[in-house]
Short mmCIF file of the C-alpha atoms (twelve columns), coordinates in Angstrom:
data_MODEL
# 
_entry.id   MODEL 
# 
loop_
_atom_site.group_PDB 
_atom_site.id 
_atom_site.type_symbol 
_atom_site.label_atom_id 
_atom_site.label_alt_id 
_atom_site.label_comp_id 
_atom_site.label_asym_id 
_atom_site.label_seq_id 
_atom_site.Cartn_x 
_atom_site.Cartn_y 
_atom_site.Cartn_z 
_atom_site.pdbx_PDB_model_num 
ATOM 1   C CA . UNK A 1   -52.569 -14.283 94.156  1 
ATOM 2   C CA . UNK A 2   -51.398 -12.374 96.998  1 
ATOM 3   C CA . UNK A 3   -52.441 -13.052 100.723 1 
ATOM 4   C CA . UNK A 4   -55.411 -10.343 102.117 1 
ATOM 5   C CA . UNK A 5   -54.675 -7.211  104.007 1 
ATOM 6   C CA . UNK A 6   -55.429 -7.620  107.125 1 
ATOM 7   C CA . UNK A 7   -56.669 -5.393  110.060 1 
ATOM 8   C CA . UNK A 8   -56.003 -6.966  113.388 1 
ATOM 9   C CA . UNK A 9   -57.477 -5.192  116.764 1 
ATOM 10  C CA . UNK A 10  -55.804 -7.147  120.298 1 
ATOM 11  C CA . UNK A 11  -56.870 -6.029  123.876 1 
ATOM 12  C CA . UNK A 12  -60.250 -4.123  123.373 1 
ATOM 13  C CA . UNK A 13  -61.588 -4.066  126.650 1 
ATOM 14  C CA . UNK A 14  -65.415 -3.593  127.839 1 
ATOM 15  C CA . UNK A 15  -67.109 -4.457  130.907 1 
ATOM 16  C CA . UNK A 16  -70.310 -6.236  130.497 1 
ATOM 17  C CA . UNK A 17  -72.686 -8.879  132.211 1 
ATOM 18  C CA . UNK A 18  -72.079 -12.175 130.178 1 
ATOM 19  C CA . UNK A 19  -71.897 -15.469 132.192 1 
ATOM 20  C CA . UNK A 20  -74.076 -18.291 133.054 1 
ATOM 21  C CA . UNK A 21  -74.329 -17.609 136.387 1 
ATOM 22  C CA . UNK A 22  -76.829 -15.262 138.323 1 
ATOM 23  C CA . UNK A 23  -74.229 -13.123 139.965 1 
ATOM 24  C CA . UNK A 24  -72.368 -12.504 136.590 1 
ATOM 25  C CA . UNK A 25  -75.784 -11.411 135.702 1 
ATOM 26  C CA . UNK A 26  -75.809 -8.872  137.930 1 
ATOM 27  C CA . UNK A 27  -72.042 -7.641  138.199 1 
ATOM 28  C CA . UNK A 28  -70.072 -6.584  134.899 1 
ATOM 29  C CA . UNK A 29  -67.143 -8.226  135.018 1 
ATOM 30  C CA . UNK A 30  -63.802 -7.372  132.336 1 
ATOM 31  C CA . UNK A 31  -63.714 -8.998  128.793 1 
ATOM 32  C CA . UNK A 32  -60.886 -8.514  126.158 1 
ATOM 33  C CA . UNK A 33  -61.680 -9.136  122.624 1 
ATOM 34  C CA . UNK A 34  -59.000 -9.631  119.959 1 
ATOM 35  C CA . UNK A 35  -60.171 -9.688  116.231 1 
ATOM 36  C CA . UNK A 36  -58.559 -10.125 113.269 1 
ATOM 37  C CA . UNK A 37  -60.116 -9.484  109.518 1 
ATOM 38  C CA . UNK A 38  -59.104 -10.267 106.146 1 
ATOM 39  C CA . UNK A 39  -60.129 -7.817  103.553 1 
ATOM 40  C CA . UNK A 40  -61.166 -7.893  100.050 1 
ATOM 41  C CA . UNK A 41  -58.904 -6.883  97.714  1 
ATOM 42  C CA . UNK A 42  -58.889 -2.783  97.539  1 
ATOM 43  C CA . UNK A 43  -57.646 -0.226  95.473  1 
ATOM 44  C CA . UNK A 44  -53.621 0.389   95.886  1 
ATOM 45  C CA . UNK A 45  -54.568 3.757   97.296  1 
ATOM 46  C CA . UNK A 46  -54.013 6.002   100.344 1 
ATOM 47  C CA . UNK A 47  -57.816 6.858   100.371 1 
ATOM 48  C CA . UNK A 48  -59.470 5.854   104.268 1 
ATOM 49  C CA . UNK A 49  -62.672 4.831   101.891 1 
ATOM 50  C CA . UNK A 50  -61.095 2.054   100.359 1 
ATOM 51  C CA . UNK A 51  -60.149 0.210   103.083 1 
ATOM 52  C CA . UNK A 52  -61.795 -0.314  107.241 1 
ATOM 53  C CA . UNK A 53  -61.741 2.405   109.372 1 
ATOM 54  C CA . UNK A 54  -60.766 0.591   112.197 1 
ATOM 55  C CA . UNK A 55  -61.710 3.378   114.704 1 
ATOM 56  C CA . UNK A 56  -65.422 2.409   113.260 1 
ATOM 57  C CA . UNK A 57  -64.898 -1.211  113.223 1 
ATOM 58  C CA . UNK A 58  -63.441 -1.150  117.561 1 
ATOM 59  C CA . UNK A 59  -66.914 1.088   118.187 1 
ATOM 60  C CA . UNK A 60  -68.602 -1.243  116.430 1 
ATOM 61  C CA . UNK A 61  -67.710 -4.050  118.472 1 
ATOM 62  C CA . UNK A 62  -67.481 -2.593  122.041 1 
ATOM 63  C CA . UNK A 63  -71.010 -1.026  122.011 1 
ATOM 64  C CA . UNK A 64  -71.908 -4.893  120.578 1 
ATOM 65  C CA . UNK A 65  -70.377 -6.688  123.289 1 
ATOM 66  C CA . UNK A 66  -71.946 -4.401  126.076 1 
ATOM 67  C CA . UNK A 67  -75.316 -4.575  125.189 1 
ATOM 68  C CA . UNK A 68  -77.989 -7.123  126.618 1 
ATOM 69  C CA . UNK A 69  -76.126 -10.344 128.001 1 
ATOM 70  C CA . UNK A 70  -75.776 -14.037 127.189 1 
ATOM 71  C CA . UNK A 71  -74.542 -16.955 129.104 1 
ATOM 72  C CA . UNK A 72  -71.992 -18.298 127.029 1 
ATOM 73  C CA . UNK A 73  -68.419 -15.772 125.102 1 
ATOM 74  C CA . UNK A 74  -69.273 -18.443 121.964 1 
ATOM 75  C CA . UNK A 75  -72.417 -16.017 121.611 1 
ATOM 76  C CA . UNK A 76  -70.981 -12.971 122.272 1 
ATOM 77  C CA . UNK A 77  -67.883 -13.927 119.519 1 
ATOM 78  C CA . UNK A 78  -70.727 -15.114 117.326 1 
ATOM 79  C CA . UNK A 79  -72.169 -11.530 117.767 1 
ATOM 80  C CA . UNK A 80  -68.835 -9.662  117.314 1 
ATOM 81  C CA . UNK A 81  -68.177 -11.839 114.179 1 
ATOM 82  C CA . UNK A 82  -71.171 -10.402 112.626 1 
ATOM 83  C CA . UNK A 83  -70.950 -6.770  113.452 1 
ATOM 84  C CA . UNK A 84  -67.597 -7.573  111.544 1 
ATOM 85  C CA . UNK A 85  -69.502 -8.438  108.594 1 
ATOM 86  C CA . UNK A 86  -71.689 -5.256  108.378 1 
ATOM 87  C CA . UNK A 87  -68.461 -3.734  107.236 1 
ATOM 88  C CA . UNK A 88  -68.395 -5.004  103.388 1 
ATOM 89  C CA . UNK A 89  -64.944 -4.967  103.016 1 
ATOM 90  C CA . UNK A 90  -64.208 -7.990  105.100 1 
ATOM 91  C CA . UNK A 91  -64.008 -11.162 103.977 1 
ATOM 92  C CA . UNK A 92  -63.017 -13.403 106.704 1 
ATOM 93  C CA . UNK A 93  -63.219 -12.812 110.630 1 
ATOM 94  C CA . UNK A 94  -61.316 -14.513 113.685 1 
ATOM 95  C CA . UNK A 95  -62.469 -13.484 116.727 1 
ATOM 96  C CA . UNK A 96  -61.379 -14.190 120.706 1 
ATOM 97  C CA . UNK A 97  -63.229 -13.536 123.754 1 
ATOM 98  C CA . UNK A 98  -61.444 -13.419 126.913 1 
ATOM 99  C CA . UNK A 99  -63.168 -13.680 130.073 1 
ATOM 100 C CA . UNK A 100 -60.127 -13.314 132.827 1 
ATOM 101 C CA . UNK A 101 -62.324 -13.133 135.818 1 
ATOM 102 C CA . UNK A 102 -64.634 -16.263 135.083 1 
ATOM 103 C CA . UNK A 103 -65.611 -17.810 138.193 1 
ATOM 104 C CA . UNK A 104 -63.901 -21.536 137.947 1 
ATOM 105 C CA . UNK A 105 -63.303 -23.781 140.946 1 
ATOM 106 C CA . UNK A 106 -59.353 -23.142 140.233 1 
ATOM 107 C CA . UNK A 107 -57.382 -20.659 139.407 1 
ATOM 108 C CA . UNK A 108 -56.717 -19.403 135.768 1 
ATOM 109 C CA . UNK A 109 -55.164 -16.422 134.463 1 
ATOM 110 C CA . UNK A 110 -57.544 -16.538 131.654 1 
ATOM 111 C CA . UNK A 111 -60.350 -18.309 129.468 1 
ATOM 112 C CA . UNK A 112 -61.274 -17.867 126.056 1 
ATOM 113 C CA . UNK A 113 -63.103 -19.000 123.008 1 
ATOM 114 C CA . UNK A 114 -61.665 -17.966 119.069 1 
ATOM 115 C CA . UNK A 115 -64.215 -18.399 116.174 1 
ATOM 116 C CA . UNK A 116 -63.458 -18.312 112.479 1 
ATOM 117 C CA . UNK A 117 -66.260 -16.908 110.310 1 
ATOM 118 C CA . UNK A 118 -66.206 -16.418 106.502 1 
ATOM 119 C CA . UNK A 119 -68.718 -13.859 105.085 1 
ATOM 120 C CA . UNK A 120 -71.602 -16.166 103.633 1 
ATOM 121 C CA . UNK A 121 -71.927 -15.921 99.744  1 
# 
């Protein structure tokens, strides 16, 4: 059996309110999502309809990740992960949050979370 296509999206940035924290509450602050899908097997065809639209998929997930707020980027990749699955051509999601700008007692460069989600039977 041959490996799934896959449709991989690196570097969308939004700027939403996530964070534990009052002030992130109350200042959007930059996130970068990366997510990559596996696909169900499709129809060897050069047809947009058998396959993601990606441009769909990226909208999807920014307007997702900006609206309402939650402490913790497990949530908000728990959220992305299933606006993944509304698409019913993917099988399998990974998904990474990056919060660059997270307010930690030393500096970083960057934090981040990555969840694996299969689409439930």
């Amino acid at each position: 059996m041959a490996p799934a296509d896959r449709i991989r999206i690196t570097g969308l940035r939004i700027e939403a309110a996530h964070g534990v924290y009052p002030q992130e509450k109350l200042r959007p602050q930059p996130f970068l999502i990366d997510v990559e899908v596996s696909l169900r097997p499709r129809a060897d065809s050069d047809d947009l309809a058998t396959t993601v639209d990606y441009s769909a998929l990226a909208t999807a997930i920014a307007e997702t990740a900006r609206a309402g707020s939650v402490d913790l980027i497990e949530t908000l990749a728990e959220r992305v992960a299933g606006v993944c699955f509304g698409f019913a051509l993917i099988d399998e999601v990974e998904v990474t949050v990056h919060k660059p700008q997270a307010p930690l007692p030393v500096p970083v460069s960057d934090v981040s979370v990555t969840i694996t989600r299969g689409r439930q039977a």
